[in-house]
SEKOL-197564 format. One record per residue (C-alpha): x, y, z; residue in three letters; residue number from 1. Coordinates in steps of 0.02 Angstrom, whole numbers, plus 50000, padded with zeros to 5 digits. Layout:
N
((X Y Z) ALA NUM)
...
END
This chain:
133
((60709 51269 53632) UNK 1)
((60546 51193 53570) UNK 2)
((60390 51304 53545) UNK 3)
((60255 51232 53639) UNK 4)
((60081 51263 53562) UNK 5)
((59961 51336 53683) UNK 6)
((59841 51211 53670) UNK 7)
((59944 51077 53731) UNK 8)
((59957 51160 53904) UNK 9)
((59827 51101 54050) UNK 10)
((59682 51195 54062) UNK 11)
((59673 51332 54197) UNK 12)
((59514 51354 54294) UNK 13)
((59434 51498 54412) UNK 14)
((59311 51479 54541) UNK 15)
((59178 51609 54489) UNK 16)
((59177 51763 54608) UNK 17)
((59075 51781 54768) UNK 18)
((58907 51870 54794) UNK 19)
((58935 52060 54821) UNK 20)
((58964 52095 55018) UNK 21)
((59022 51934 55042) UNK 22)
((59189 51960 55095) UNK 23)
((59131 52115 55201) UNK 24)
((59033 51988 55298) UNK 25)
((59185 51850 55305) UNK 26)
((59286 52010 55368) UNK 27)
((59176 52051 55530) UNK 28)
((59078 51876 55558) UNK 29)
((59167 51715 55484) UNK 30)
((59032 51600 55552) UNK 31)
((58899 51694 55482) UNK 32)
((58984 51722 55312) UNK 33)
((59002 51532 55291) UNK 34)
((58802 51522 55339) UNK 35)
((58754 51622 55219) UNK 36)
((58867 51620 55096) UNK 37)
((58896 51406 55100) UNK 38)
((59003 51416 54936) UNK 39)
((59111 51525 54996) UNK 40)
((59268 51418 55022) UNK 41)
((59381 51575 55098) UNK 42)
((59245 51577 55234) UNK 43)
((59290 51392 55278) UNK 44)
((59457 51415 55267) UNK 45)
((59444 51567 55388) UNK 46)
((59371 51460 55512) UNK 47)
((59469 51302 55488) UNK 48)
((59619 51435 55527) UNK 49)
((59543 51498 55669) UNK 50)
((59502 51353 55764) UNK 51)
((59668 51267 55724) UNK 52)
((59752 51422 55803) UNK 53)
((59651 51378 55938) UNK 54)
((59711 51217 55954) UNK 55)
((59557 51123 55873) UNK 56)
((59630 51000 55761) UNK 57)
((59466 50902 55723) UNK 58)
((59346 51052 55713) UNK 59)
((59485 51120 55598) UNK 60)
((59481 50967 55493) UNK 61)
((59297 50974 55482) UNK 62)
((59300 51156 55420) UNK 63)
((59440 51116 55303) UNK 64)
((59377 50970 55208) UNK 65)
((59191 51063 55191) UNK 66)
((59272 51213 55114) UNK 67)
((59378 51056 55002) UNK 68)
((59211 51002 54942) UNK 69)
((59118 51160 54937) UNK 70)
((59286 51214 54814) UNK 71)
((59298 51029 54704) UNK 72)
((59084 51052 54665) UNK 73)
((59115 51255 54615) UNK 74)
((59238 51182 54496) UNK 75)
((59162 51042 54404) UNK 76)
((59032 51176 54399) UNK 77)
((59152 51297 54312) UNK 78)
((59193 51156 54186) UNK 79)
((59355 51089 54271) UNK 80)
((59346 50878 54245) UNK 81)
((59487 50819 54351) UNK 82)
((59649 50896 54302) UNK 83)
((59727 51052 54241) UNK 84)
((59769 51200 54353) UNK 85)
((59698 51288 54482) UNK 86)
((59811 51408 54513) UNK 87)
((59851 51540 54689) UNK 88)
((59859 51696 54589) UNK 89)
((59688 51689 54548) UNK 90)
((59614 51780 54712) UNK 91)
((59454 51663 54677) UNK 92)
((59537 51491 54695) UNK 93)
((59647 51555 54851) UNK 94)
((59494 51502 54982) UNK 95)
((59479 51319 54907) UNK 96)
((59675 51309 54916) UNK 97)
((59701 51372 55090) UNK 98)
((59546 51231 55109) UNK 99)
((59659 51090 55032) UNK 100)
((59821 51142 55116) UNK 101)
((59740 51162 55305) UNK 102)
((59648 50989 55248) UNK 103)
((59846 50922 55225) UNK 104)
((59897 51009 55391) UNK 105)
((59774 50925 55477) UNK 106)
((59760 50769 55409) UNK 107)
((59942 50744 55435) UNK 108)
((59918 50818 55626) UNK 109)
((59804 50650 55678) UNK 110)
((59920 50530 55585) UNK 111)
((59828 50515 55412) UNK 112)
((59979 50529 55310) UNK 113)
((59918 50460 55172) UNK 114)
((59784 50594 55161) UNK 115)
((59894 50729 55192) UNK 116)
((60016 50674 55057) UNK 117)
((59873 50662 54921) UNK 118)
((59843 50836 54981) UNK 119)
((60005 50886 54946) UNK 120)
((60026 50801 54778) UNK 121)
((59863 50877 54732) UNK 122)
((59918 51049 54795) UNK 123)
((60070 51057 54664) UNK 124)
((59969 50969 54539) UNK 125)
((59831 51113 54548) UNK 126)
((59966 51242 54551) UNK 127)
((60145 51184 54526) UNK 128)
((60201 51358 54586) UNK 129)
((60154 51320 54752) UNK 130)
((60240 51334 54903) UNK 131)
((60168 51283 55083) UNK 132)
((60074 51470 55119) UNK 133)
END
């Protein structure tokens, strides 16, 4: 076995934690969370999950790929350029990457396969750990 020297592995990055109360807020009101706190990507996950338990595949979409975008500009933000991991078991990154993967569920639920599969690729390229949650 070869030692690997540590910098020759990707770079990990963490979206930077929320605003104090925010998750109290995402807890009793998603809607307002996500008004008020915009950048919080776990609030648009929240409510891309809730409306596509409801059955609201489009409005789910919508809510998915803001919380996608809200997530991508927080990380160029915290220095990520385009590759390297963002990784589950960092509880900050878990609201962009419930974003991404509802983005793939529902992209892939109105026939945009390719969209969902550059989801999916980008899912195990961000964490290569991960597993459809």
């Amino acid at each position: 076995m070869t030692d690997v020297p540590l910098g020759s592995r990707p770079p990990e990055t963490e979206l930077p934690a929320p605003p104090s109360g925010a998750f109290d807020l995402l807890a009793s009101d998603p809607e307002r969370a996500a008004a008020t706190y915009p950048k919080l990507c776990d609030a648009w996950a929240a409510l891309g999950e809730k409306a596509e338990g409801q059955g609201q595949t489009i409005t789910a979409y919508a809510y998915f790929r803001v919380g996608y975008h809200r997530g991508l500009d927080q990380l160029r933000a915290a220095g990520w350029r385009g590759s390297g991991y963002v990784r589950w078991r960092a509880p900050t990154n878990q609201g962009f990457l419930r974003s991404l993967d509802g983005l793939r569920r529902m992209a892939a639920a109105i026939g945009e396969d390719d969209e969902a599969q550059r989801c999916d690729q980008f899912l195990h390229q961000l964490d290569p750990d991960w597993d459809r949650r």
